[in-house]
SERO-4910 file (N, C-alpha, C, O; in steps of 0.05 Angstrom, whole numbers):
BEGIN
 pado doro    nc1    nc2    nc3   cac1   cac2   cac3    cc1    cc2    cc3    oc1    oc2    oc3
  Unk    A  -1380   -294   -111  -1390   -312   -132  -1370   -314   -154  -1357   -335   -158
  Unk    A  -1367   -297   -167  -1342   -287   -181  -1308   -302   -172  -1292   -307   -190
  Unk    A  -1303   -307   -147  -1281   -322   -136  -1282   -340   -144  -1263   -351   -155
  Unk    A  -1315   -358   -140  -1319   -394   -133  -1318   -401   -163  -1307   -422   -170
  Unk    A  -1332   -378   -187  -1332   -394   -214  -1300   -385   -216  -1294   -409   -218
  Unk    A  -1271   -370   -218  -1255   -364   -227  -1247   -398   -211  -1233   -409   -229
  Unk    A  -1248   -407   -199  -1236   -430   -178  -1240   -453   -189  -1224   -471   -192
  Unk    A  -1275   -452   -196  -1280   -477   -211  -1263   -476   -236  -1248   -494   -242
  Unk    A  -1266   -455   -249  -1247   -460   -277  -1227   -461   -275  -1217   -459   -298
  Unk    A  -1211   -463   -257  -1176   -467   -259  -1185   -499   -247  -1176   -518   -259
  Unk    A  -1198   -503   -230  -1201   -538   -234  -1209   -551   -251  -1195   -572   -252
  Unk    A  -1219   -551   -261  -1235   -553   -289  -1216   -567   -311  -1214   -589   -321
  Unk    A  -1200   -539   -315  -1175   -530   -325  -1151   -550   -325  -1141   -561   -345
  Unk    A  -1145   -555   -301  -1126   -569   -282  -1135   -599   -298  -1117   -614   -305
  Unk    A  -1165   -609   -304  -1168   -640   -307  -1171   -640   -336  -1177   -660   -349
  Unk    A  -1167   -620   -345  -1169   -623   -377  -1198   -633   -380  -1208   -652   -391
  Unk    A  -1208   -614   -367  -1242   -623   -381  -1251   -596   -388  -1275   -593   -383
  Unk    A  -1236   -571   -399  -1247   -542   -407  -1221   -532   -421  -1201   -523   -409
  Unk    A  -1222   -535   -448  -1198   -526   -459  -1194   -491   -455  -1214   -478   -449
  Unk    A  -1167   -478   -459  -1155   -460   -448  -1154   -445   -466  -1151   -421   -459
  Unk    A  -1158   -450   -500  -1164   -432   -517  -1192   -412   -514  -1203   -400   -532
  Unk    A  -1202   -412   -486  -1233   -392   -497  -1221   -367   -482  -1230   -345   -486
  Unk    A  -1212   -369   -475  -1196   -349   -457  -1188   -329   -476  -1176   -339   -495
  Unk    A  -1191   -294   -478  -1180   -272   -484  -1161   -264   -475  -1161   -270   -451
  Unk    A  -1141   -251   -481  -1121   -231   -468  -1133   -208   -455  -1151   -195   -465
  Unk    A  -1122   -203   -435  -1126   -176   -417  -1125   -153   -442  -1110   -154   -462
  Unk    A  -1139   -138   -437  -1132   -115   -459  -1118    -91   -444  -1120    -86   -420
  Unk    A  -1104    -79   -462  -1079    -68   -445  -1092    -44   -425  -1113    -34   -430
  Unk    A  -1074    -38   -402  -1085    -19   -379  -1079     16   -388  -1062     29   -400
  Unk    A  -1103     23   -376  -1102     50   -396  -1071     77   -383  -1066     98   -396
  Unk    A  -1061     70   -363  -1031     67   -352  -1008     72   -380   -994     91   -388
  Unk    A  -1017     38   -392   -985     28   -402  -1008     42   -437   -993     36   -456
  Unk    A  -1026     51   -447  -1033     62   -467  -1022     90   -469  -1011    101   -488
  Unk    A  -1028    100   -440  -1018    134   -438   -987    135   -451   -981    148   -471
  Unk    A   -964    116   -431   -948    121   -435   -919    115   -458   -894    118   -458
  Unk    A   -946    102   -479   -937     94   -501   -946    113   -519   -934    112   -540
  Unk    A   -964    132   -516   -975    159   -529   -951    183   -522   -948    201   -538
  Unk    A   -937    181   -498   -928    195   -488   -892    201   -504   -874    184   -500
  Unk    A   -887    225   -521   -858    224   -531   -844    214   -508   -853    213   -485
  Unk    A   -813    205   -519   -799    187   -511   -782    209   -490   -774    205   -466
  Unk    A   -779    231   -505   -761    254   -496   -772    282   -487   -779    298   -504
  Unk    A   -775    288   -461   -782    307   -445   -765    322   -451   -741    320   -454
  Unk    A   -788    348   -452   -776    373   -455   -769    391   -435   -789    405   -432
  Unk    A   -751    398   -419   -744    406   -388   -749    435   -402   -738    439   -424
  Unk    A   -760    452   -394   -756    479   -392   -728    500   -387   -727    494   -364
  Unk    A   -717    509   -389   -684    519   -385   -696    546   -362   -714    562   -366
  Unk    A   -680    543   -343   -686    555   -321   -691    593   -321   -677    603   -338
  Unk    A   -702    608   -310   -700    629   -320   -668    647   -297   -650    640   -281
  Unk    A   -679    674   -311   -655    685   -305   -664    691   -280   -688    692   -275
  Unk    A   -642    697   -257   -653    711   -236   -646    735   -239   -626    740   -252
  Unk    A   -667    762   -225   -669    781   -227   -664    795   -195   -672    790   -172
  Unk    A   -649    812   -206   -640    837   -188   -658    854   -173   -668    873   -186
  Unk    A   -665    850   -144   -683    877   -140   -661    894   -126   -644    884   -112
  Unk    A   -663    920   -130   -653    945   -109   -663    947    -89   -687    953    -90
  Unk    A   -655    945    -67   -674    952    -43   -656    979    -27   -632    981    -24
  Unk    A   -678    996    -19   -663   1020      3   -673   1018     23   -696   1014     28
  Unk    A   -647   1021     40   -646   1011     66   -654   1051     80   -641   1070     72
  Unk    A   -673   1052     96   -677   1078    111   -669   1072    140   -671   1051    152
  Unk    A   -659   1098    148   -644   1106    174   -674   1091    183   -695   1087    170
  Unk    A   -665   1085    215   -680   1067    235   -697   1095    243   -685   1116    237
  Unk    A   -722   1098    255   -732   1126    265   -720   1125    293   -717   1104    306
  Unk    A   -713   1152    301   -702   1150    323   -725   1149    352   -748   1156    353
  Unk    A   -713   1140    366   -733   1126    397   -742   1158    407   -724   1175    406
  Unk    A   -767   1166    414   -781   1186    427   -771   1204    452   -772   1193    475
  Unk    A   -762   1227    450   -752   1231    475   -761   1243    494   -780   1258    490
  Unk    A   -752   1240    516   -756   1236    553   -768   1263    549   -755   1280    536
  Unk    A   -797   1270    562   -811   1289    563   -817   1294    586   -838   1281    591
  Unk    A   -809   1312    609   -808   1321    636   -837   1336    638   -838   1360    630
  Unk    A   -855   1328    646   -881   1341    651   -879   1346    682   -875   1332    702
  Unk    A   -889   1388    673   -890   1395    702   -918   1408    707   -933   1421    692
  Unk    A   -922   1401    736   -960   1398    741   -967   1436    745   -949   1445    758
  Unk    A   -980   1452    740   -981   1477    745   -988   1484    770   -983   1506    778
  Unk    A  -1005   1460    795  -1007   1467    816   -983   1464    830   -985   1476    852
  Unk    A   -957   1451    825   -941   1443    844   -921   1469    845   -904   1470    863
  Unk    A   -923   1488    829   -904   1515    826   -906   1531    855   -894   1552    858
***
């Protein structure tokens, strides 16, 4: 409904039978308000330091060794 009257009034319009002064301006988008609130110049943060860890490295454990099991009946 909203389409057919925006349609009629640009024909309307078009024959000079609805003058063009009733018409408002868009009021501005709340977008282009933000970023006119918004300072001009960002403040970047300055990076921090990186920090040192120590790490100790420990001997690997050594692999389990070969255990010969002998049966007491086989003696």
């Amino acid at each position: 409904m909203a389409r057919k009257t925006n349609i009629l009034k640009t024909l309307q319009e078009a024959r000079n039978q609805e003058s063009v002064g009733d018409r408002q301006p868009m009021p501005p988008t709340a977008a282009l308000y933000l970023a006119q609130l918004r300072p001009r110049v960002l403040k970047v943060p300055s990076p921090r330091p990186r920090q040192q860890i120590a790490i100790q490295i420990e001997e690997p454990p050594q692999p389990p060794r070969v255990v010969k099991i002998i049966h007491a009946d086989s003696i």
